[in-house]
C-alpha positions as CSV (number, residue, x, y, z in Angstrom):
1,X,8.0,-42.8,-66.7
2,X,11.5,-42.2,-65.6
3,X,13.0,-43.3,-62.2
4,X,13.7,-40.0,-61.4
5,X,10.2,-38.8,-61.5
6,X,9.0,-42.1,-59.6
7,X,11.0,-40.5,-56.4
8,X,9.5,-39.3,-53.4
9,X,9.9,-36.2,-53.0
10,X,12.3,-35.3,-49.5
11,X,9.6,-33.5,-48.1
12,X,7.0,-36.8,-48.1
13,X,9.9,-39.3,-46.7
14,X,10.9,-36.8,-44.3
15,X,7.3,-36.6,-43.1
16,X,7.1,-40.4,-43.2
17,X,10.5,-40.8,-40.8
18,X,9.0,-37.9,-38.3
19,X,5.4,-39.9,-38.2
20,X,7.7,-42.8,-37.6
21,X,9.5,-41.5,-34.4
22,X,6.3,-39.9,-32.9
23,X,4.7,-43.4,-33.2
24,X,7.5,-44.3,-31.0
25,X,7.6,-42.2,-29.1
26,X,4.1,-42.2,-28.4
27,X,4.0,-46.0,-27.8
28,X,7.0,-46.2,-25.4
29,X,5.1,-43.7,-23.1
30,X,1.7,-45.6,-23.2
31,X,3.5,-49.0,-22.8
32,X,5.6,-47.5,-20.0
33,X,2.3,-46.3,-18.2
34,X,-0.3,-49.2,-19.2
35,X,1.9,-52.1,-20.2
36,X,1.7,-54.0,-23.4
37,X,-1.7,-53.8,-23.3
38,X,-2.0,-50.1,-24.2
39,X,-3.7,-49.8,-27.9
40,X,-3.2,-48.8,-31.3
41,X,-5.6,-46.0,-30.1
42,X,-4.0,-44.6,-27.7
43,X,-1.0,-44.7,-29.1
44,X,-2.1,-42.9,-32.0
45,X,-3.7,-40.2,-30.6
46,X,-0.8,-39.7,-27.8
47,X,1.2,-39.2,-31.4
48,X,-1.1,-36.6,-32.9
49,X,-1.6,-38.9,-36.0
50,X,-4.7,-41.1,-37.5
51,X,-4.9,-44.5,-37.3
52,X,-3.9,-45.2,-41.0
53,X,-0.5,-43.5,-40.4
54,X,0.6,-46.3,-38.1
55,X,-0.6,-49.0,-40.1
56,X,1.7,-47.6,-42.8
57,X,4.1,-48.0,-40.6
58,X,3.8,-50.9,-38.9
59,X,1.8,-54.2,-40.0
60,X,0.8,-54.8,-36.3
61,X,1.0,-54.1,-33.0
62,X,3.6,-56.5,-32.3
63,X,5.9,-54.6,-35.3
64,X,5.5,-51.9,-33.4
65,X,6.4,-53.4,-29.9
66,X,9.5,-55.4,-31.4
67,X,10.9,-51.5,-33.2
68,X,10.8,-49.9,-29.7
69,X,12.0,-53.0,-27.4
70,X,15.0,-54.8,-29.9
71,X,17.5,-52.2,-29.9
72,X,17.9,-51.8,-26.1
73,X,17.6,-55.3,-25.7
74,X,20.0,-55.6,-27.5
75,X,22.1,-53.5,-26.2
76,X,21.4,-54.6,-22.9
77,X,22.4,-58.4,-23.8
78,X,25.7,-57.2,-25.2
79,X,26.9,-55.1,-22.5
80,X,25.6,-58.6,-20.5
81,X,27.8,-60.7,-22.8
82,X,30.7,-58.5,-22.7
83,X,31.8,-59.4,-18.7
84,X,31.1,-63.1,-19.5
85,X,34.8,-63.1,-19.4
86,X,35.7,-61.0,-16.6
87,X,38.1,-61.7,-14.4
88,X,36.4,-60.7,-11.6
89,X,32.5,-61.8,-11.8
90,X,31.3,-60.0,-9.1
91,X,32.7,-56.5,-10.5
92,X,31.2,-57.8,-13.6
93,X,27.9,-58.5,-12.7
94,X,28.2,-54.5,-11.0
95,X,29.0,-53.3,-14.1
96,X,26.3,-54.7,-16.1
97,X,23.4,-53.5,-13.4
98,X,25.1,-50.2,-13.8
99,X,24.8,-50.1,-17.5
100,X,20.8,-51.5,-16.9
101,X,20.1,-48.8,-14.5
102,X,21.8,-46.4,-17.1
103,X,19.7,-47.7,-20.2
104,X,16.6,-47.9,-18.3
105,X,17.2,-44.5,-17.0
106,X,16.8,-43.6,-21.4
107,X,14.2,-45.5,-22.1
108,X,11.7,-47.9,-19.9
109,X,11.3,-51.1,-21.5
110,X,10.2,-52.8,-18.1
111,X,7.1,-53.4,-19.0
112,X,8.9,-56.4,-20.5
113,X,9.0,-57.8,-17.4
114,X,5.6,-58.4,-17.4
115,X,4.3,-59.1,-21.2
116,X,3.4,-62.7,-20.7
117,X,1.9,-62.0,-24.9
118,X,4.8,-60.5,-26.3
119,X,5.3,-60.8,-29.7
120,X,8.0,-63.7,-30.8
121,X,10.8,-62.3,-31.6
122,X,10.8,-59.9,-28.3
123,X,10.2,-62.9,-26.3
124,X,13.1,-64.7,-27.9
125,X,15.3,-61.6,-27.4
126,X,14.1,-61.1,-23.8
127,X,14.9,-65.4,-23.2
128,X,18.1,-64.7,-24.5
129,X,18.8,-61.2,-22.1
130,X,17.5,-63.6,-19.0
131,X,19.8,-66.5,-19.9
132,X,22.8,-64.1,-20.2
133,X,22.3,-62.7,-17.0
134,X,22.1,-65.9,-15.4
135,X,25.4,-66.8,-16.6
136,X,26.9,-63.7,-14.9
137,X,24.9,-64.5,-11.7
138,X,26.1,-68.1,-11.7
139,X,29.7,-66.3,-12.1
140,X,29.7,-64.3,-9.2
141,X,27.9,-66.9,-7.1
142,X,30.7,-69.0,-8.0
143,X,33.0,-67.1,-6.8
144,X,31.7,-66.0,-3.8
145,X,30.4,-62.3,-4.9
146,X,27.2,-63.0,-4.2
147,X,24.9,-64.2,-1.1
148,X,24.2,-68.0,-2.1
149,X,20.9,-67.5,-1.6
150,X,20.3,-64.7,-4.5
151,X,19.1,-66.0,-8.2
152,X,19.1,-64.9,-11.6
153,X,15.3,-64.1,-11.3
154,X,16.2,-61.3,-8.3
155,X,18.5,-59.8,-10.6
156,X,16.7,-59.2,-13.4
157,X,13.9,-57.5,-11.1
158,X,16.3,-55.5,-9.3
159,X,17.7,-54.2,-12.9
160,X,14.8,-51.4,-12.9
161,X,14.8,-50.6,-9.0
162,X,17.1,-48.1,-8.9
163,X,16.0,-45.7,-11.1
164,X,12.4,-46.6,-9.7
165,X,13.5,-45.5,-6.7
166,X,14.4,-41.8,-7.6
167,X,11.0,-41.2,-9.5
168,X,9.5,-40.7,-6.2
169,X,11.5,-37.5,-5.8
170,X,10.1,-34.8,-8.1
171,X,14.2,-33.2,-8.5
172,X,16.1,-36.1,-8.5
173,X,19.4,-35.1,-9.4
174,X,20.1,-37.4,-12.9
175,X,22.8,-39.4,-10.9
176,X,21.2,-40.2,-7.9
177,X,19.9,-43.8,-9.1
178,X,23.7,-44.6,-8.4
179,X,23.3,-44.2,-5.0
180,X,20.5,-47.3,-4.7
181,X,23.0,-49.3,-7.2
182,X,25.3,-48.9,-4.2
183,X,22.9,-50.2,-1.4
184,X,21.2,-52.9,-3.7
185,X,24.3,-54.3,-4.3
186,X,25.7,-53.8,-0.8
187,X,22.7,-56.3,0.2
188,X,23.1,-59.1,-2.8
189,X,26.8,-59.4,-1.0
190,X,27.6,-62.3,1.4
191,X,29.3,-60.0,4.4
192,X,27.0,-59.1,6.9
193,X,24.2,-61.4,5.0
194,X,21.3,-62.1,7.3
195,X,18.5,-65.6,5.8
196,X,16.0,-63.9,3.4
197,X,12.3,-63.8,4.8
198,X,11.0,-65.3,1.6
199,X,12.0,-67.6,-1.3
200,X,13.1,-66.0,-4.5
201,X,10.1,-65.9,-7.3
202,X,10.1,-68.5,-10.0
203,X,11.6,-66.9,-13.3
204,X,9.1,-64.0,-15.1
């Protein structure tokens, strides 16, 4: 048989690439309202498709978890790595939450946050995200930026807060998660800085 007629035809790949994004699609919406926990099930019949669809697919779950969560975590780490060298580290640590708010204002990938069984590589990724920001952190609290009493772990859960904030609001104008940036960052500054109620969490 010749190469050519071994092909897929364009209609069956494109087919395969469409059952492809509905998966994940589907699976970023049940993880951001259930967690990691959320099944193959579910996720599958959020999609429209059968079971055997995702397993062509995706081997696993996991697969499936580390396609949706790498790319932004990536892209979350770089835009982290990138004001490493600022010259000004509390501008820089700004900027990244700005970004973060921006990303997660795309797609919610907070669930991270709490998936104590994520698979490997995510959890490798998401190590590597947390240590990044604690480099900026340390930056600006070396320089004075920053209250000296904030941490690296009160960063990373404020990351998600402002756009949080606006889902209450049923119009929420698309920009309006800038606003809390504004005050959230207002209160992780030294001026006016009154002794926090509670001590910061350990690390997630």
């Amino acid at each position: 048989m010749s190469s050519a007629r071994k092909k897929r035809p364009p209609a069956v790949r494109s087919d395969g690439a469409r059952n492809r994004e509905l998966l994940l699609a589907a699976a970023e919406q049940e993880f951001g309202e259930q967690g990691i926990a959320a099944s193959v099930a579910d996720i599958t019949r959020r999609a429209g498709l059968a079971k055997g669809t995702f397993f062509r697919h995706f081997a696993t779950k996991d697969d499936l978890i580390t396609a949706i969560v790498e790319p932004h975590i990536e892209v979350l780490d770089s835009a982290a790595r990138a004001q490493l060298d600022a010259v000004e580290p509390g501008a820089a640590l700004l900027e990244f939450l700005t970004v973060a708010a921006g990303q997660r204002q795309q797609r919610d990938v907070s669930f991270l946050l709490r998936a104590g069984s994520a698979p490997a590589r995510v959890t490798m990724l998401r190590d590597r995200l947390f240590d990044t920001i604690a480099q900026l952190v340390d930056r600006a609290l070396a320089s004075g930026a920053l209250r000296n009493d904030i941490t690296a772990t009160d960063v990373i859960l404020l990351m998600c807060a402002p756009i949080h904030v606006v889902e209450y609001l049923p119009n929420a104008q698309p920009d309006l998660w800038r606003r809390y940036l504004g005050i959230i960052f207002d209160g992780l500054r030294p001026e006016g800085a009154h002794p926090l109620p509670y001590p910061a969490p350990t690390p997630p």
